[in-house]
N, CA, C and O atoms as CSV, one atom per row, in Angstrom:
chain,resi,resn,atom,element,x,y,z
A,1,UNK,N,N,26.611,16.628,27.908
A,1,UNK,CA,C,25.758,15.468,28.070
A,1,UNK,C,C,24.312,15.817,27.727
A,1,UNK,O,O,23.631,15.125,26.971
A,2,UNK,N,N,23.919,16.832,28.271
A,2,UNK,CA,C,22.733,17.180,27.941
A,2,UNK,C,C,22.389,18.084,26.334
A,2,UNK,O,O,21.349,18.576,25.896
A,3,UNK,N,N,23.076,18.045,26.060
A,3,UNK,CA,C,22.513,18.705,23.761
A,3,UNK,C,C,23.044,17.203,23.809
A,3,UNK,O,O,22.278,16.753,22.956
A,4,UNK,N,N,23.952,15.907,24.272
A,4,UNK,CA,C,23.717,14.877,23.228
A,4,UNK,C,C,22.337,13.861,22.955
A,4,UNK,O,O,22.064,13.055,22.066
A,5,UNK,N,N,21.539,14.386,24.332
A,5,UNK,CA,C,20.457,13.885,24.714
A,5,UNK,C,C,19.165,14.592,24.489
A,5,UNK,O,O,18.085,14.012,24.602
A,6,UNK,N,N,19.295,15.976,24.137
A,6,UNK,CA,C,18.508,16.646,23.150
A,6,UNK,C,C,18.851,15.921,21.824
A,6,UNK,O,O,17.929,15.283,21.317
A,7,UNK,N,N,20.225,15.931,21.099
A,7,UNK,CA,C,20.959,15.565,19.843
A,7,UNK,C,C,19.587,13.786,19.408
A,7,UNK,O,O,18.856,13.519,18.454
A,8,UNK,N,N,19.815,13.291,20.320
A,8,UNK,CA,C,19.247,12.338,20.150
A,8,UNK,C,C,17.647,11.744,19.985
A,8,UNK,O,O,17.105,10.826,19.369
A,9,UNK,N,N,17.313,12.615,20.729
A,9,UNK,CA,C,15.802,12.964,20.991
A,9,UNK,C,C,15.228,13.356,19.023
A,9,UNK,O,O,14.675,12.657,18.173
A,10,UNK,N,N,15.659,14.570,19.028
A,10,UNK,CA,C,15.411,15.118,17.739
A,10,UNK,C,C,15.769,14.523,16.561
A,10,UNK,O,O,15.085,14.732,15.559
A,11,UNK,N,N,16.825,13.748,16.515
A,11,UNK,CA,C,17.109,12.762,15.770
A,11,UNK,C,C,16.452,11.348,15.381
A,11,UNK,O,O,16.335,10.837,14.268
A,12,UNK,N,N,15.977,10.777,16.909
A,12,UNK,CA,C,15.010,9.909,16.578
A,12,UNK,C,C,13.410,10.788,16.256
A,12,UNK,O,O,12.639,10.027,15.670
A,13,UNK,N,N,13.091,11.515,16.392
A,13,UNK,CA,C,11.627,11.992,15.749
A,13,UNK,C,C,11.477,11.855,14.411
A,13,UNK,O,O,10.761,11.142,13.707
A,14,UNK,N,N,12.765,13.149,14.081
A,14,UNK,CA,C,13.100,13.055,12.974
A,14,UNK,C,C,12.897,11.784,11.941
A,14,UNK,O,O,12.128,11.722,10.982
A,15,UNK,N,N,13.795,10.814,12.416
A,15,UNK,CA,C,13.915,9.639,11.389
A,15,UNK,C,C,12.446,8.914,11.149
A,15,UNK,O,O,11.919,8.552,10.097
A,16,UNK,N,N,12.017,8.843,12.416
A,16,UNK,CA,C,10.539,8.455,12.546
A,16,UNK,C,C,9.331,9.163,11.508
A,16,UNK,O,O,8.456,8.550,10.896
A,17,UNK,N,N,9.529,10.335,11.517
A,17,UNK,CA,C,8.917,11.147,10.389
A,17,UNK,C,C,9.331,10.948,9.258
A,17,UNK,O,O,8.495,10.447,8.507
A,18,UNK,N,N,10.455,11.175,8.773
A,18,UNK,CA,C,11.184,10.269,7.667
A,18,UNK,C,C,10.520,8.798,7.126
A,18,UNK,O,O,10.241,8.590,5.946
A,19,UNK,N,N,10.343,7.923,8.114
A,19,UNK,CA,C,10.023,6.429,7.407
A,19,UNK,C,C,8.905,6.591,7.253
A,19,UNK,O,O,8.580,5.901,6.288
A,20,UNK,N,N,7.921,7.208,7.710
A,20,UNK,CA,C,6.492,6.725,7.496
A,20,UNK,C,C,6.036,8.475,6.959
A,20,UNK,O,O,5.068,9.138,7.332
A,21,UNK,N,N,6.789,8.735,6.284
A,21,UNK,CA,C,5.841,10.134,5.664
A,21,UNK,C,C,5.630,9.991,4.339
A,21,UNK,O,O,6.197,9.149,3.642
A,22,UNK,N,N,4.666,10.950,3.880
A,22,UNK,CA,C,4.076,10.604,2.473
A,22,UNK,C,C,4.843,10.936,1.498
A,22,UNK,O,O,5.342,12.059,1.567
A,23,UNK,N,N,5.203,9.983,0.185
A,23,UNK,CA,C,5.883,10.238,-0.583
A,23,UNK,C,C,5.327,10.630,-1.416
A,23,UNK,O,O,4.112,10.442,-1.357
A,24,UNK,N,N,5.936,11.469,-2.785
A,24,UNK,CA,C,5.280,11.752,-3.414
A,24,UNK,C,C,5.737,10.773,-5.090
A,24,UNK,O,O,6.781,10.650,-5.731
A,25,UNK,N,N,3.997,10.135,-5.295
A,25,UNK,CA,C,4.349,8.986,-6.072
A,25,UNK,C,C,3.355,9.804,-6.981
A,25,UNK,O,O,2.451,10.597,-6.719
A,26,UNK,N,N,3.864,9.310,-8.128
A,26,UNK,CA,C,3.222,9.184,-9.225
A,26,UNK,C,C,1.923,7.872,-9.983
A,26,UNK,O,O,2.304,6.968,-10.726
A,27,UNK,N,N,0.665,8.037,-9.640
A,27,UNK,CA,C,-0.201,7.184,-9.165
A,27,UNK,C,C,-1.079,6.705,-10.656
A,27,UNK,O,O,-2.050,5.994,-10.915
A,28,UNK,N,N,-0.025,7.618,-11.481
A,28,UNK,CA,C,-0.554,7.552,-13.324
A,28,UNK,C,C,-0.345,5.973,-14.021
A,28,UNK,O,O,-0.977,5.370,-14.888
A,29,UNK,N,N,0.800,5.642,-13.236
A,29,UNK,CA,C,1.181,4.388,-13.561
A,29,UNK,C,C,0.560,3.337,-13.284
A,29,UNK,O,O,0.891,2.273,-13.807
A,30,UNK,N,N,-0.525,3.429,-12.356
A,30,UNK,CA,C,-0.950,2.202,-11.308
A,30,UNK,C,C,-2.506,1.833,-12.396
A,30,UNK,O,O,-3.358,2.641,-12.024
A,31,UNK,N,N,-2.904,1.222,-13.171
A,31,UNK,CA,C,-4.064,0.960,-13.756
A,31,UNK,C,C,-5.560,0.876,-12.978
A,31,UNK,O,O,-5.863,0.063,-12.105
A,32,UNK,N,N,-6.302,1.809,-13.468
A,32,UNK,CA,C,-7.447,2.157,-13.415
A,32,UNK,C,C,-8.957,0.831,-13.914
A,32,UNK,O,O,-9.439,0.862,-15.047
A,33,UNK,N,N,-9.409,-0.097,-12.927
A,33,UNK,CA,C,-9.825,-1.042,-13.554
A,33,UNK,C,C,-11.009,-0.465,-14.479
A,33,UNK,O,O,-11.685,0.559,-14.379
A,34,UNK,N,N,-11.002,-1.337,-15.262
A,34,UNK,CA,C,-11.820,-0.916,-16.248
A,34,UNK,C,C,-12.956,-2.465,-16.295
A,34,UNK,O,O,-12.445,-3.445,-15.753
A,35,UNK,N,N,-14.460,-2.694,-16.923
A,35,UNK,CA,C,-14.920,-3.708,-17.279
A,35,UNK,C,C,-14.259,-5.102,-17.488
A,35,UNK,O,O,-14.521,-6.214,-17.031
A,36,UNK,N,N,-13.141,-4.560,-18.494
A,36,UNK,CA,C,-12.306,-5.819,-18.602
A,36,UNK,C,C,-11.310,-6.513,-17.658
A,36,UNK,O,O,-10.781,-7.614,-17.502
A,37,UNK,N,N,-11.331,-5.576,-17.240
A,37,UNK,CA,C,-10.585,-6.551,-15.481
A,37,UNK,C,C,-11.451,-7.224,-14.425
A,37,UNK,O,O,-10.988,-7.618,-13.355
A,38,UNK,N,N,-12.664,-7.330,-14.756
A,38,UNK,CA,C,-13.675,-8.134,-13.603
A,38,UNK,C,C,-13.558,-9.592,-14.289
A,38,UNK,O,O,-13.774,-10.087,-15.396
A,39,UNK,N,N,-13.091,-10.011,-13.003
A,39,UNK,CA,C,-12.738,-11.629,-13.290
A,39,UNK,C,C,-14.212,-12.144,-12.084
A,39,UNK,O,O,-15.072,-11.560,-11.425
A,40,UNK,N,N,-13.864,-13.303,-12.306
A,40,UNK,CA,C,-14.999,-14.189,-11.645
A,40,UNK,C,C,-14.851,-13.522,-9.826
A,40,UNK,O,O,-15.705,-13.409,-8.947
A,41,UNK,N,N,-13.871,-13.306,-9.843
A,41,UNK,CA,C,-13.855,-13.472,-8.268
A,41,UNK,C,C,-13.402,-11.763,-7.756
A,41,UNK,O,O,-13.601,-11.531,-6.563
A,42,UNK,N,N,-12.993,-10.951,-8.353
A,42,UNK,CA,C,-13.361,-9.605,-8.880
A,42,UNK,C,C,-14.214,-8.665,-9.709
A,42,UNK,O,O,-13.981,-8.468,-10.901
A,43,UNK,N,N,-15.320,-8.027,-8.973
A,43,UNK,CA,C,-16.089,-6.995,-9.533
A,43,UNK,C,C,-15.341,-5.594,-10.031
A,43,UNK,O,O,-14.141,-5.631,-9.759
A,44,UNK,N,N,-15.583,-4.879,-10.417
A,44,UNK,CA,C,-15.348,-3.466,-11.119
A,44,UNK,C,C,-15.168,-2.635,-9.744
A,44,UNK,O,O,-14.025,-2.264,-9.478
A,45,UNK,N,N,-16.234,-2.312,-8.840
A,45,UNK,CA,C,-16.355,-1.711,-7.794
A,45,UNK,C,C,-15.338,-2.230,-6.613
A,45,UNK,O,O,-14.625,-1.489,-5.936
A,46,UNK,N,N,-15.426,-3.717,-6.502
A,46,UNK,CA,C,-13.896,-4.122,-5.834
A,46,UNK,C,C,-12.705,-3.384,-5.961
A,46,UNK,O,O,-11.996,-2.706,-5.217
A,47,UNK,N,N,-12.711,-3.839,-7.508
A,47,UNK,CA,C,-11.129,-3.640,-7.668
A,47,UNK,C,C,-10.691,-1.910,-7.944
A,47,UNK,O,O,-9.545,-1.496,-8.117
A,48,UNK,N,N,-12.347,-0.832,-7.919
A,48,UNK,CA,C,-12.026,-0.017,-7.802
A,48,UNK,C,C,-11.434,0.712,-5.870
A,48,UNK,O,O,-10.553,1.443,-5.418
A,49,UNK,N,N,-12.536,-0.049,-5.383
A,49,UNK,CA,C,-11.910,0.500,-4.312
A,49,UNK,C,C,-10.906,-0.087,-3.756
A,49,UNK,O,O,-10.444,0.451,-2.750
A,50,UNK,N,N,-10.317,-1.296,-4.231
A,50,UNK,CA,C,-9.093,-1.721,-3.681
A,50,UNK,C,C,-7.830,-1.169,-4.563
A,50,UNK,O,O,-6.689,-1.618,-4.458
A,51,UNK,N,N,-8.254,-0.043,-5.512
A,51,UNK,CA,C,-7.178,0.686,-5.691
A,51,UNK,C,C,-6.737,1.934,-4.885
A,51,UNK,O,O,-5.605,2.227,-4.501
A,52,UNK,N,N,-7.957,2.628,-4.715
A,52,UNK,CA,C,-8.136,3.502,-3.759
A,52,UNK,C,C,-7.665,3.314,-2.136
A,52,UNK,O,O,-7.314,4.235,-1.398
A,53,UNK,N,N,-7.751,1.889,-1.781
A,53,UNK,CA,C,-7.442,1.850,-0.606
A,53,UNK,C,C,-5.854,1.648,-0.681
A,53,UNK,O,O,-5.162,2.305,0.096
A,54,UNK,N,N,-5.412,1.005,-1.339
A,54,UNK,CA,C,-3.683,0.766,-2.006
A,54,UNK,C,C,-2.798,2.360,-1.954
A,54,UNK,O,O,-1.751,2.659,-1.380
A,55,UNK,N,N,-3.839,3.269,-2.913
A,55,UNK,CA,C,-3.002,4.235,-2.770
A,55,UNK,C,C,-3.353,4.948,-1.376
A,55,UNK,O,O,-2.457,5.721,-1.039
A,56,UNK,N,N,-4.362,4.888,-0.538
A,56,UNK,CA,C,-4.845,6.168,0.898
A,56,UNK,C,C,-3.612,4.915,1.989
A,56,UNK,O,O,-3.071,5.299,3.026
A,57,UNK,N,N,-3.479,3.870,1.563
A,57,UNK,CA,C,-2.745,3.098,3.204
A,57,UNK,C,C,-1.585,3.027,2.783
A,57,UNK,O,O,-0.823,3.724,3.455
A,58,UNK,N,N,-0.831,2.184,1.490
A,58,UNK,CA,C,0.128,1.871,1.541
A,58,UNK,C,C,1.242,3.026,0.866
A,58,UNK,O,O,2.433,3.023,1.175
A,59,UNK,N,N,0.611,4.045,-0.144
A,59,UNK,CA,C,1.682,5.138,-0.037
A,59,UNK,C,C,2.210,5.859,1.155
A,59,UNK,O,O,3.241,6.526,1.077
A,60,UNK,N,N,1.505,5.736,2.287
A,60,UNK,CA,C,1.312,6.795,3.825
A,60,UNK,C,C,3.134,6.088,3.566
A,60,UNK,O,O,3.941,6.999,3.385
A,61,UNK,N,N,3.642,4.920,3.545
A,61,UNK,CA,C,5.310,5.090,4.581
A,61,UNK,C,C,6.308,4.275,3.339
A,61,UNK,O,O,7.309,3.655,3.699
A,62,UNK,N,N,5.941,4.349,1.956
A,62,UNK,CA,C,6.821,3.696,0.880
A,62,UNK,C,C,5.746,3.907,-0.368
A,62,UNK,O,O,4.525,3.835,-0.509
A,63,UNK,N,N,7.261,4.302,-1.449
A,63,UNK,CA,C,6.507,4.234,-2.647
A,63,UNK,C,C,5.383,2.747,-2.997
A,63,UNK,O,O,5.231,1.621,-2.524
A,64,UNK,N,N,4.770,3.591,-4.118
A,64,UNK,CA,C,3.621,1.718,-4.775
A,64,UNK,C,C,4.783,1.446,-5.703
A,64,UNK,O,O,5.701,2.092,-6.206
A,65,UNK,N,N,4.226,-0.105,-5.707
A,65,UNK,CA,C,4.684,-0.355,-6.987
A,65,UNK,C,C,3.374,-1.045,-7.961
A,65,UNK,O,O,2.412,-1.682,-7.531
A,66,UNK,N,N,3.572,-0.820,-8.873
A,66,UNK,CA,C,2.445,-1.197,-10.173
A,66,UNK,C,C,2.375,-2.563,-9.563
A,66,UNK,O,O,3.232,-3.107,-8.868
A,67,UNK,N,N,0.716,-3.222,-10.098
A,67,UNK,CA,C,0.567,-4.684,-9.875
A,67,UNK,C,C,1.037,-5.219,-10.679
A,67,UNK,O,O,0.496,-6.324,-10.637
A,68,UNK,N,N,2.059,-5.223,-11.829
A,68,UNK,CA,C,2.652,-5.917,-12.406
A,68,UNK,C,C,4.029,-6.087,-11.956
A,68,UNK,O,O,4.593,-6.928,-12.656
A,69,UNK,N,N,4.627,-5.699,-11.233
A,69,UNK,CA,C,5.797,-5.743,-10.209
A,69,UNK,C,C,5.591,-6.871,-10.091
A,69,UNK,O,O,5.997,-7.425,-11.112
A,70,UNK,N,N,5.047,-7.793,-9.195
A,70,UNK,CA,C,4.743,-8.948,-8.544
A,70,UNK,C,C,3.781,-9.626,-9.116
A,70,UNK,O,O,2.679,-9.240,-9.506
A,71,UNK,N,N,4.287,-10.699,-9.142
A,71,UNK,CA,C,2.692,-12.315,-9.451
A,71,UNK,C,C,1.973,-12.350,-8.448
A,71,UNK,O,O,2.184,-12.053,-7.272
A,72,UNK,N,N,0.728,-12.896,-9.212
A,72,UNK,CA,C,0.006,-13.191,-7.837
A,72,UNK,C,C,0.230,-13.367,-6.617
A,72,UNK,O,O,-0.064,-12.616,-5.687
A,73,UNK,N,N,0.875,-14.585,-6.583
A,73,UNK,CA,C,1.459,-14.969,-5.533
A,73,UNK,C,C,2.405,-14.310,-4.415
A,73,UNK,O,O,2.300,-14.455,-3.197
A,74,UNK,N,N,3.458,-13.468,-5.194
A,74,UNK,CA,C,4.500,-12.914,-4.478
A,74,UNK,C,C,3.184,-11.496,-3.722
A,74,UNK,O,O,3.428,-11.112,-2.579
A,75,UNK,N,N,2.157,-10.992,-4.328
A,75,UNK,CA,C,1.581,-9.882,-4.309
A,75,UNK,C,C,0.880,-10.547,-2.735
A,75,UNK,O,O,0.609,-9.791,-1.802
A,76,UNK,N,N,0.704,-11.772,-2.681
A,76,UNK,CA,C,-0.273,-12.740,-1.610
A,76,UNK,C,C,1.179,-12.725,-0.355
A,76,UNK,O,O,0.947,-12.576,0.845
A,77,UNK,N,N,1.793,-12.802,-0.588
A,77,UNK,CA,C,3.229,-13.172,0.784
A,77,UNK,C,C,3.119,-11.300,1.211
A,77,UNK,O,O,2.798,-10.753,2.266
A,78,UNK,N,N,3.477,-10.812,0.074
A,78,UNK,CA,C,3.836,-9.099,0.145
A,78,UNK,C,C,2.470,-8.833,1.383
A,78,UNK,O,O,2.740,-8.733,2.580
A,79,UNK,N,N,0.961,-8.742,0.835
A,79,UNK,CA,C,0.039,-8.617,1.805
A,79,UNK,C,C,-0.243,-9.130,2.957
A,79,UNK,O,O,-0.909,-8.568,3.826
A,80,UNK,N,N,0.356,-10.468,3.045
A,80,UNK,CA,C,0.711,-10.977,4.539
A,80,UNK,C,C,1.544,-10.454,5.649
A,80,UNK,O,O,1.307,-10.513,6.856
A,81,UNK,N,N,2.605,-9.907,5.009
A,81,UNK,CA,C,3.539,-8.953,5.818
A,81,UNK,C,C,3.098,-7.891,5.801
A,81,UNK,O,O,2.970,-7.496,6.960
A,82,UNK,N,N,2.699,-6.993,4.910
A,82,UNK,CA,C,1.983,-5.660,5.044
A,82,UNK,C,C,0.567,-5.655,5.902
A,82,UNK,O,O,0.489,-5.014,6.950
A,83,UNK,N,N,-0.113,-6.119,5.583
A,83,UNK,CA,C,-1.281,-5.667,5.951
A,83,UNK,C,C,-1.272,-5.381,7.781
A,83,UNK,O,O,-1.828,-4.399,8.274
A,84,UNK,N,N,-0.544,-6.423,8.600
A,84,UNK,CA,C,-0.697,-6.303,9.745
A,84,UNK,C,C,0.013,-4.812,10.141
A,84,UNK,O,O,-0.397,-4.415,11.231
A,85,UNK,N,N,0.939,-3.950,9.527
A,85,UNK,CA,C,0.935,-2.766,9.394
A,85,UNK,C,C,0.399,-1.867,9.303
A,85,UNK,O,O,0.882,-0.792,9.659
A,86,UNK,N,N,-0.816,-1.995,8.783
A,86,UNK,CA,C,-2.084,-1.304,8.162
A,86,UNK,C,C,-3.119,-1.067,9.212
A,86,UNK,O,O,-3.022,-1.720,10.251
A,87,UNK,N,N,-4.112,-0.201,9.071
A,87,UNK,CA,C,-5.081,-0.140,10.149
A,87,UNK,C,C,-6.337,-0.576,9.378
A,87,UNK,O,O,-7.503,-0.254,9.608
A,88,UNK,N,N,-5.826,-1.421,8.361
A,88,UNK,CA,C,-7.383,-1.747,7.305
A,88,UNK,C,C,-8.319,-2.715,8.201
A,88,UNK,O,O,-8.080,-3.248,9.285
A,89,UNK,N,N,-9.058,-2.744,7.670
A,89,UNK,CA,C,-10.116,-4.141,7.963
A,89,UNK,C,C,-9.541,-5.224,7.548
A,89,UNK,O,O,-8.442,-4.813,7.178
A,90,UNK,N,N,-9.583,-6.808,7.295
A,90,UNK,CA,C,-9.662,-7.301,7.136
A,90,UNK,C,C,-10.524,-7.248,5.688
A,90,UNK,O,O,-9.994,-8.145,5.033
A,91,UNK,N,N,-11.362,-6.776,5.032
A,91,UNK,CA,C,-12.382,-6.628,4.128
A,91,UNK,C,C,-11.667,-5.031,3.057
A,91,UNK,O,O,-12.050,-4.593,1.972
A,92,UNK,N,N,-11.035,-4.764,3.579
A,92,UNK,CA,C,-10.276,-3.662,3.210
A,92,UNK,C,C,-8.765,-4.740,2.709
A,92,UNK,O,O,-8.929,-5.205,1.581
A,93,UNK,N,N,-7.869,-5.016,3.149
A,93,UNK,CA,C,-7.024,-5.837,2.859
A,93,UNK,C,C,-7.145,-6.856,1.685
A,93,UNK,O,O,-6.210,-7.080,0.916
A,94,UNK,N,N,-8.666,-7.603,1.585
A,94,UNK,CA,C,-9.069,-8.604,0.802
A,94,UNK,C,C,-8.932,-7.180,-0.579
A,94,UNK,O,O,-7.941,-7.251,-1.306
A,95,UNK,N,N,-9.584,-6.422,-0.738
A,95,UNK,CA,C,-10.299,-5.678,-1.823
A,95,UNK,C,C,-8.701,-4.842,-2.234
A,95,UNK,O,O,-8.674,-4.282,-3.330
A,96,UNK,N,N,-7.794,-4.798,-1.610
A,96,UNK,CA,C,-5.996,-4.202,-2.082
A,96,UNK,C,C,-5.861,-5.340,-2.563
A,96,UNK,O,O,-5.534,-5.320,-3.750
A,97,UNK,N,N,-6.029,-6.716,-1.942
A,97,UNK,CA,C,-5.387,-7.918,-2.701
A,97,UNK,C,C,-5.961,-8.457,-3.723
A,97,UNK,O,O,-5.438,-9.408,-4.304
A,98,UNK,N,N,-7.011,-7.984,-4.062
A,98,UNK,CA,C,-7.991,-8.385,-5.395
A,98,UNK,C,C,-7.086,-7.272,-6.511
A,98,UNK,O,O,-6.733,-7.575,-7.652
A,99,UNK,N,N,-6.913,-6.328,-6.022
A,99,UNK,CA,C,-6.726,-4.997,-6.896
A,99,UNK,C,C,-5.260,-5.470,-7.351
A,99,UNK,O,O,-4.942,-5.653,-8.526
A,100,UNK,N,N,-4.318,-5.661,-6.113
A,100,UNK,CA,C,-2.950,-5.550,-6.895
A,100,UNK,C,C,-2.457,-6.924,-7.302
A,100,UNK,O,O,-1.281,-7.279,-7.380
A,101,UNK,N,N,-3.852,-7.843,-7.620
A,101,UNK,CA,C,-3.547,-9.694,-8.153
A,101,UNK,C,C,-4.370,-9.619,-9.244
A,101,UNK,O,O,-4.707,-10.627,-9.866
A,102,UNK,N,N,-4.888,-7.989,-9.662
A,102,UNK,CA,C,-5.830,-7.822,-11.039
A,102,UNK,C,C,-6.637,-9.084,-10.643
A,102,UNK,O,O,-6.406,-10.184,-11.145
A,103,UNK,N,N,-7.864,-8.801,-9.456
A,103,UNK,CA,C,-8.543,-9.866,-9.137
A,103,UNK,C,C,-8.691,-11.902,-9.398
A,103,UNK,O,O,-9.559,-12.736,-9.654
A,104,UNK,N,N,-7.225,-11.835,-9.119
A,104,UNK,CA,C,-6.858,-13.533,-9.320
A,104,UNK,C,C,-6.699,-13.787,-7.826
A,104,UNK,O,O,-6.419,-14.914,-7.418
């Protein structure tokens, strides 16, 4: 009774470490804004640090996926469910969702 209750113990840590540990992604893929991506409602410096914040929060417990994965829109539902996961700001959250909607 008692190793199934060690058995279990170590098992749930385990898995726990498992879901939320850092993967190792390949971050070559994810586009680097450049001038030509500042839209009216996205700056350069935005959408730079809302790449930066994309890859420091949301790689921590699942691969990225490129902002072309998702439309705007689906990228807007996706950050509604994510973000409350997150320990971002509110102002931090806005500047990931500028970044991975290529500021739309």
């Amino acid at each position: 009774m008692k190793k199934s209750k060690w058995f279990l113990l170590f098992f749930a840590i385990g898995m726990g470490l498992v879901s939320c540990s850092n993967q190792l992604t390949d971050t070559s893929n994810l586009y680097i804004p450049t001038p030509s991506d500042v839209t009216a409602t996205a700056t350069i410096d935005e959408l730079t640090q809302g790449r930066s914040l994309y890859i420091d929060n949301c790689e921590k417990c699942h691969g990225l996926y490129t902002p072309e994965s998702f439309s705007s829109s689906q990228w807007k539902s996706v950050m509604l469910q994510m973000a409350p996961k997150t320990r971002m700001s509110a102002a931090e959250v806005s500047l990931v969702s500028k970044y991975v909607s290529k500021g739309k």
